[in-house]
N, C-alpha and C positions, 0 to 999 in steps of 0.2 A: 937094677932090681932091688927090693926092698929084703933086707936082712929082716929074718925071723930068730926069734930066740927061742928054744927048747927051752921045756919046760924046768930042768933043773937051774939053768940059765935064771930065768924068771924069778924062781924062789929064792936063791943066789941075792938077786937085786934087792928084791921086796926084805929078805930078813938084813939085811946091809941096811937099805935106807931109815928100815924101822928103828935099829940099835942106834941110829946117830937122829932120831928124831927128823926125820927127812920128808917124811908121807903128812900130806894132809887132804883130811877126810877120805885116810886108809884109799888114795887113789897115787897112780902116779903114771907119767909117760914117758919113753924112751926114745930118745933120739934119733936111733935108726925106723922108726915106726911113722907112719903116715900123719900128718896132723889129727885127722879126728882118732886117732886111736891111745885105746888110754889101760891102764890094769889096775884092776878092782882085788884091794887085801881082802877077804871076807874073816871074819870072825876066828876061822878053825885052821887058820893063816895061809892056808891055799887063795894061789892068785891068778884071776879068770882077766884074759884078754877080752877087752870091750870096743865098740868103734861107734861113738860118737856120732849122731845124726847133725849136717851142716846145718846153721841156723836160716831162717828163709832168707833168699835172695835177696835183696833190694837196691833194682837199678833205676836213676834217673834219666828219662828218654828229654831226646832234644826236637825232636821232629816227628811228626807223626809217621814217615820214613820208616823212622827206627819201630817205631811200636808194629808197624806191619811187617817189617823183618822178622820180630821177634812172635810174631803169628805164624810164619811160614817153618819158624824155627821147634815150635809147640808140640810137634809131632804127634798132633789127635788131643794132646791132654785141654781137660776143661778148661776154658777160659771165660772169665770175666771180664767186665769193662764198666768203671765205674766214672762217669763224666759229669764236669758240671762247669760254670761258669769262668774257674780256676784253673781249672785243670783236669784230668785224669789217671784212674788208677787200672792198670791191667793187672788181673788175678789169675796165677795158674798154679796148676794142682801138678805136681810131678815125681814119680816115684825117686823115692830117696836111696841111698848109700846102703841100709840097711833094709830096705824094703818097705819099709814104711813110707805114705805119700808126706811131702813136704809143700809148701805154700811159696810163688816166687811172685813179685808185686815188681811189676815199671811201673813208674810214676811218670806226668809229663806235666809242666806248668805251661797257663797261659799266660803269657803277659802280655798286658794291653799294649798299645801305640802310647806314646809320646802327646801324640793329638786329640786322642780320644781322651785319654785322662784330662788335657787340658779343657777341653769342653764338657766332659762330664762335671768339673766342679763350679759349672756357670748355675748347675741347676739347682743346687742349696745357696750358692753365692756367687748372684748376678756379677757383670763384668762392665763397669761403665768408662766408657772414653769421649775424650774430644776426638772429633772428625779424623785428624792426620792421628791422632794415633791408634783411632780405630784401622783406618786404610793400613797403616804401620802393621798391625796386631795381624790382621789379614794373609796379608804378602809375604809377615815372615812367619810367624806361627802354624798359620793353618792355609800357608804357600800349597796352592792346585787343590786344594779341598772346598773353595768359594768358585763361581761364574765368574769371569773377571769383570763380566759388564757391570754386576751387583758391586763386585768393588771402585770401578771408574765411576761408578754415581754418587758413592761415598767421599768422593775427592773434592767433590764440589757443595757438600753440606753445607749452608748458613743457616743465621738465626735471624729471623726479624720481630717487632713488634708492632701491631695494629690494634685495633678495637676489631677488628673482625678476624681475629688468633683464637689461638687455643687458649683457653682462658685459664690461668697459674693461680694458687693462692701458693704464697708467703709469708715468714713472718719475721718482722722487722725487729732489731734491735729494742723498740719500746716496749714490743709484746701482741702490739694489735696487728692484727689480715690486714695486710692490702693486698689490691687484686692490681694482679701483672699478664699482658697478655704477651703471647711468644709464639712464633710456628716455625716449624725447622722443616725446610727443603732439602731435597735431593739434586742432583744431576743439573747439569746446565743450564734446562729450561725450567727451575725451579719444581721440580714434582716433587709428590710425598715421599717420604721416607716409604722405603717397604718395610710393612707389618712382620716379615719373617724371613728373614736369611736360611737357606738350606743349604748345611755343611755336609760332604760326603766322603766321609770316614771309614778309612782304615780301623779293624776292632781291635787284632791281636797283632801282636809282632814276629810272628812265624810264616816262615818261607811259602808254607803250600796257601797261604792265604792275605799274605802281604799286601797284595794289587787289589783285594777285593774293598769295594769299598760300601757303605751304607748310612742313607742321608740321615740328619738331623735335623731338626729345626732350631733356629735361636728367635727367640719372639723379642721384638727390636720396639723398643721404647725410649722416646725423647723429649728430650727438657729445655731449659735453658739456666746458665745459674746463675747469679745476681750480676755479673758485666756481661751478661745478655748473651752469653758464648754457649753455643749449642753443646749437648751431651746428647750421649747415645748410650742406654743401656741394652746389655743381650744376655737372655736366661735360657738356657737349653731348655727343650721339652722332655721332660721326663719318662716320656712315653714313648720315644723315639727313642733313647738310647736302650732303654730295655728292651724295643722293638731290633734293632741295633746289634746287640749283646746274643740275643736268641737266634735270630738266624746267621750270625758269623760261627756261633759255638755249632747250630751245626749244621756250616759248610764245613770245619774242622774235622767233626768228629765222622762224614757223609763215608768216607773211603773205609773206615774202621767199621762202622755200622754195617757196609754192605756186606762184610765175611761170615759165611752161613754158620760159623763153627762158635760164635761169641756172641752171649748173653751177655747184652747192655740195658746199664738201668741209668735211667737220668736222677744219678743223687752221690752224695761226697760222702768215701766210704772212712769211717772212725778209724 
């Protein structure tokens, strides 16, 4: 049980702490007293018991789990929910110590995959390889995220030159064009490369959506470089990862969204 001190008690302290310079900003609190409780010197040196409102909550959630636990837990009070491509913020209104409503905020971050991020940065800064270590880059990067047949056709890329190739300009050591022809094959019986690889990715790194996955394109472009050796460049579509990004954010958010009690707004709260 929490010791109280009479009021002579009180005055006791407060003209003690005063004569030895002890108070500052004429407040002070007493050890046997609850943390938020504190004594206010006034002016006419009588001193008034005060209790401190807790500053707002703020928990980091790890699972959306948690944030629906902490919906169940709400008991009627307002809540908000404020989501966006990072993350989100839960807002609740709850009466305080003193009577007064106070503000409690879970936050939860999203963090991307490992693999997503590796192919989102193809799309400001293509990704170009020789053949094996295209198939390489495949199998162990973005291992079960490719068709495998798309990657056994890749095993067998060469280059050849003809007058009836794709037709190269270059430019040579002196400074002038010459014209180089080159075509790069696929697959054992020689076919084209395909125009587009589609990756299907993982967006976030969270339990309840880990297995979900959502394709991408990589638009796959080829060359040859002056010892006639094929390259392969791949540029993610742009439009697919934000395509990507929007419906994993919300398969995420789909379970939070469905509780009748929480006003959600799709935007990142200051």
């Amino acid at each position: 049980m929490t010791a109280q001190l009479n009021g002579d008690a009180v005055s006791q302290i407060a003209d003690l702490a005063a004569k030895h310079q002890m108070l500052r900003n004429r407040t002070f609190t007493v050890a046997s007293e609850p943390a938020d409780v504190y004594y206010l010197v006034k002016d006419d040196g009588s001193v008034e018991r005060k209790q401190a409102e807790m500053p707002p909550q703020k928990v980091e959630a790890f699972s959306v789990e948690d944030i629906l636990r902490r919906l169940g837990d709400s008991d009627g009070a307002p809540l908000e929910i404020y989501y966006h491509k990072d993350g989100l913020t839960a807002v609740a209104v709850v009466d305080g110590t003193s009577g007064a409503q106070r503000e409690e905020r879970h936050a939860m971050k999203f963090p991307k995959t490992t693999m997503f991020g590796l192919v989102s940065r193809m799309k400001d800064d293509p990704a170009t390889f020789y053949p094996s270590a295209l198939v390489h880059f495949l199998r162990t990067k973005l291992r079960g995220a490719v068709d495998e047949t798309v990657v056994e056709n890749l095993r067998h890329v060469k280059s050849s030159r003809s007058a009836e190739g794709e037709e190269l300009y270059k430019i040579d050591t002196k400074g002038f064009g010459r014209r180089a022809t080159s075509q790069v094959h696929a697959g054992e019986s020689g076919g084209a490369l395909p125009e587009e690889i589609v990756v299907n990715l993982s967006v976030y790194n969270l339990p309840e959506v880990r297995e979900k996955t959502y394709p991408v394109r990589l638009v796959v472009e080829s060359s040859t470089n002056d010892d006639g050796r094929a390259l392969i460049e791949l540029t993610a579509v742009e439009a697919d990862l934000e395509q990507a990004c929007h419906d994993a954010l919300l398969d995420v958010v789909a379970p939070i969204l469905a509780q009748d009690k929480v006003r959600h707004y799709h935007a990142r709260l200051a």
